[in-house]
C-alpha positions in Angstrom: -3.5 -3.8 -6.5 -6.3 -6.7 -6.1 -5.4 -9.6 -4.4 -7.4 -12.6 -4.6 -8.4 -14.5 -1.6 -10.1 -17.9 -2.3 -12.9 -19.2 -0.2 -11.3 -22.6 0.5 -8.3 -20.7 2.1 -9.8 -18.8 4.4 -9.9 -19.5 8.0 -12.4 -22.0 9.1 -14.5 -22.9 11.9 -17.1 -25.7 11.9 -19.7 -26.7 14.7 -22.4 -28.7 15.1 -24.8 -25.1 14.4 -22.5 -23.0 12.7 -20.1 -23.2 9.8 -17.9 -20.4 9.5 -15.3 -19.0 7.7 -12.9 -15.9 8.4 -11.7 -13.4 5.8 -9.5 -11.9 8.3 -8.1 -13.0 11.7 -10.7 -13.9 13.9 -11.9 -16.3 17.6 -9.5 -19.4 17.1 -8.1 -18.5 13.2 -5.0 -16.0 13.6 -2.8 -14.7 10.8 -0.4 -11.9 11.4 -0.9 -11.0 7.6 -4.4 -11.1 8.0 -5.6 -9.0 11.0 -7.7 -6.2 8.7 -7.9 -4.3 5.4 -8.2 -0.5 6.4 -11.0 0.1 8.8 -12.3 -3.2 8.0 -11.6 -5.8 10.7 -13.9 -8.8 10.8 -16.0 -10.5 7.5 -16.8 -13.8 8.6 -18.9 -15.8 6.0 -21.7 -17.9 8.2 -24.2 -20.6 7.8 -26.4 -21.3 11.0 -28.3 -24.3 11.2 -32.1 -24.2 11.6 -33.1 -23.4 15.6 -29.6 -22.3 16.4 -28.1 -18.6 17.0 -25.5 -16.7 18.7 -26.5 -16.4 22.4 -26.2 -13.2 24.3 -22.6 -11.8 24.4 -21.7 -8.3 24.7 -19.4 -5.9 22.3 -18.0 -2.6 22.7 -16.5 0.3 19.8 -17.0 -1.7 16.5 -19.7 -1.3 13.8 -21.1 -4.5 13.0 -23.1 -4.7 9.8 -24.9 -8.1 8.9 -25.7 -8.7 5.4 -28.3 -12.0 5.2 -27.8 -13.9 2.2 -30.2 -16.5 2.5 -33.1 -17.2 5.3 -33.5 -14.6 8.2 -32.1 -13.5 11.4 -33.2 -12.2 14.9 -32.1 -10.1 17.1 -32.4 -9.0 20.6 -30.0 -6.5 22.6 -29.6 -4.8 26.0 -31.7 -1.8 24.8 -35.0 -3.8 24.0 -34.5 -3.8 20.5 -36.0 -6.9 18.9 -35.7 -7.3 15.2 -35.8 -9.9 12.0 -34.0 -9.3 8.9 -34.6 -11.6 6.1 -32.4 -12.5 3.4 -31.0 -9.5 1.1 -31.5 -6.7 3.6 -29.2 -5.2 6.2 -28.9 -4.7 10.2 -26.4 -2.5 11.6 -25.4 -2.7 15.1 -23.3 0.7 16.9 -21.6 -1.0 20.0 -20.3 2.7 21.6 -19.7 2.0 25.4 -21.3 -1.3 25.4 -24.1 -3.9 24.3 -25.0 -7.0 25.0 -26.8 -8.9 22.3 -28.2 -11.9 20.5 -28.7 -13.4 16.8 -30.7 -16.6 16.0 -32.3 -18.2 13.3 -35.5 -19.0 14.1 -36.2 -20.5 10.9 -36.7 -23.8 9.9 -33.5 -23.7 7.1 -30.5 -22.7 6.9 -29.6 -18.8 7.7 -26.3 -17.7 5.4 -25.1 -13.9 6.3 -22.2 -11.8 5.9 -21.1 -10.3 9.4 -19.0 -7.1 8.8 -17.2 -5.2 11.9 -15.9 -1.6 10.8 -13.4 -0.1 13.3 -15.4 3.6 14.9 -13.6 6.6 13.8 -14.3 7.4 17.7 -15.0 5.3 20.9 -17.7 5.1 23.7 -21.0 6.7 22.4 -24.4 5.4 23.0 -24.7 2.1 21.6 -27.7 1.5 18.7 -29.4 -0.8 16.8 -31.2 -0.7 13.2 -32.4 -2.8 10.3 -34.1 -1.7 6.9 -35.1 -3.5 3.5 -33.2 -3.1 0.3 -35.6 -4.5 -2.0 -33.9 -6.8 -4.9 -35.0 -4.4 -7.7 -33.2 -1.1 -6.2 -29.2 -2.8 -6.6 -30.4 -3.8 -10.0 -27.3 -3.2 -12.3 -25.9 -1.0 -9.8 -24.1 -0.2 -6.4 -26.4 0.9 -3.5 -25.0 2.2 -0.4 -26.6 -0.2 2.1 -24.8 1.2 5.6 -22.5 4.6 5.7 -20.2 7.0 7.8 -20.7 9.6 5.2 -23.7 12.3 5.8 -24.6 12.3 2.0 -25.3 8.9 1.8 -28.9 10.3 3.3 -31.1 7.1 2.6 -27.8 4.7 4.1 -28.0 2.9 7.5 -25.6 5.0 9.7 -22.2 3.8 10.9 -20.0 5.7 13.1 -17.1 4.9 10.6 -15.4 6.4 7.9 -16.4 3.6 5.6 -19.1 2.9 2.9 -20.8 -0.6 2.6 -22.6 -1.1 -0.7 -24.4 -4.0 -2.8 -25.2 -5.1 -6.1 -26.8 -7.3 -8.4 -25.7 -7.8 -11.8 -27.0 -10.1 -14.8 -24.3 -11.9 -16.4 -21.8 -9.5 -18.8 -23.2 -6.5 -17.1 -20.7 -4.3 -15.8 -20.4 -1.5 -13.7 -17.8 0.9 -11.9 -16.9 2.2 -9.0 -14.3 5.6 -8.3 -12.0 4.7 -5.4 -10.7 7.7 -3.6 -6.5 7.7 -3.5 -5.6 5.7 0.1 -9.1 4.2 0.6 -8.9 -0.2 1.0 -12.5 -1.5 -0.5 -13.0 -5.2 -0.3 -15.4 -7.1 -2.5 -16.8 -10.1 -1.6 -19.5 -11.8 -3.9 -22.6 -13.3 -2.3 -23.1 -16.0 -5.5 -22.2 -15.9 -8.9 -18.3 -15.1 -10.3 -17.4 -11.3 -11.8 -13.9 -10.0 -12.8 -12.7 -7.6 -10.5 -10.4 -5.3 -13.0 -9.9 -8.1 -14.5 -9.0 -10.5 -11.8 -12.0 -13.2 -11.5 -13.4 -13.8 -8.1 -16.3 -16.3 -7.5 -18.5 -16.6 -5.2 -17.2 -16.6 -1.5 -13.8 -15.1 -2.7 -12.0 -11.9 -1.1 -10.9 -9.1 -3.6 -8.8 -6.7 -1.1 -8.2 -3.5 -3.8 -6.2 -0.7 -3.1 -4.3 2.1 -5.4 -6.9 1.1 -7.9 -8.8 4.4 -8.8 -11.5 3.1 -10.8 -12.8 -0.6 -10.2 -14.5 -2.3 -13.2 -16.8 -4.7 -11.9 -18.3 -7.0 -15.1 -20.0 -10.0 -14.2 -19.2 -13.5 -15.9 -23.0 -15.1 -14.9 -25.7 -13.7 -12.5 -24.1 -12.1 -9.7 -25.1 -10.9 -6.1 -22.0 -9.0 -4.2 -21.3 -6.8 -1.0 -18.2 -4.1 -1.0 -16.9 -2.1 1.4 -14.9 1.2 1.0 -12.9 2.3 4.2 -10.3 4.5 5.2 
């Protein structure tokens, strides 16, 4: 099963700093239909203006994974952590019993990122912070775990999650594949560019929520940067 869910149908938020839009239930947009996809629970779809940001607010038992698409973000937390992660790398974010923190763009365009929350196979635990580079050439043609529950994925970010979140970039009519385990949810959303998910096309911004699909096809129709997650 794939079901497509078009970008101009998603929830939307728009401010004077920060368009948004929600892939599932989220803040002001609520849909009883949409309130997750497995242990996936938030993938909001931002663009922050120039000098703006997310001032400190605090979170408790969720992964949050931010993918940046274009520009760079910064962070600060309640731990001291103090970070930028610039476009095409990752930052994962462990609430556990409790964090306060911060995002801005300090830069002087537009910041675009992908902000992922994965429900915690268990709660309370120290809270964390980390960020790393995924440099361009390694997701060449292929999936690369970028964040991970899963002890093997040794050179992964680590989540406290039983979830995978991997990226690619694909030239146009390159395919690859991807083995999903029976009862696992993945969701596919592509960064830019337009692929066929199994055959079902999804451009860029679109949802592909795929279960009971044991092998996903991924073959892309023009140059194609995407993020996917694989959760319980």
């Amino acid at each position: 099963m794939i079901e497509r869910r078009p970008f101009a149908e998603l929830g939307r938020e728009k401010l004077d700093w920060l368009d948004t839009r929600h892939h599932f239930s989220f803040a002001h947009y609520r849909d009883p239909a949409r309130m997750g996809w497995g242990a996936l629970r938030v993938w909001n779809d931002d663009e922050i203006a120039a000098g703006t940001g997310f001032p400190p607010h605090p979170h408790t038992d969720m992964e949050i994974i931010t993918y940046v698409r274009d520009g760079a973000i910064s962070h600060e937390d309640s731990l001291g952590n103090k970070g930028r992660t610039v476009a095409g790398d990752v930052q994962v974010m462990s609430a556990g019993s409790g964090i306060r923190h911060a995002e801005y763009n300090h830069e002087d365009e537009t910041t675009r990122i992908f902000q992922i929350w994965i429900v915690p196979t268990t709660s309370g635990g120290p809270p964390s912070w980390g960020t790393r580079p995924f440099p361009e050439a390694g997701r060449a043609g292929r999936l690369v775990v970028l964040a991970s529950g899963d002890a093997a994925d040794s050179e992964a970010l680590r989540i406290r999650a039983d979830a995978r979140v991997l990226g690619a970039r694909l030239n146009a009519g390159e395919a690859i594949e991807y083995a999903l385990r029976p009862g696992r949810h993945a969701y596919l959303v592509p960064a830019r560019g337009a692929l066929e998910v199994n055959g079902v096309r999804i451009a860029a911004g679109d949802g592909a929520a795929i279960r009971d699909e044991a092998l996903v096809r991924l073959v892309a129709a023009e140059e194609t940067e995407l993020v996917l997650v694989d959760g319980a």
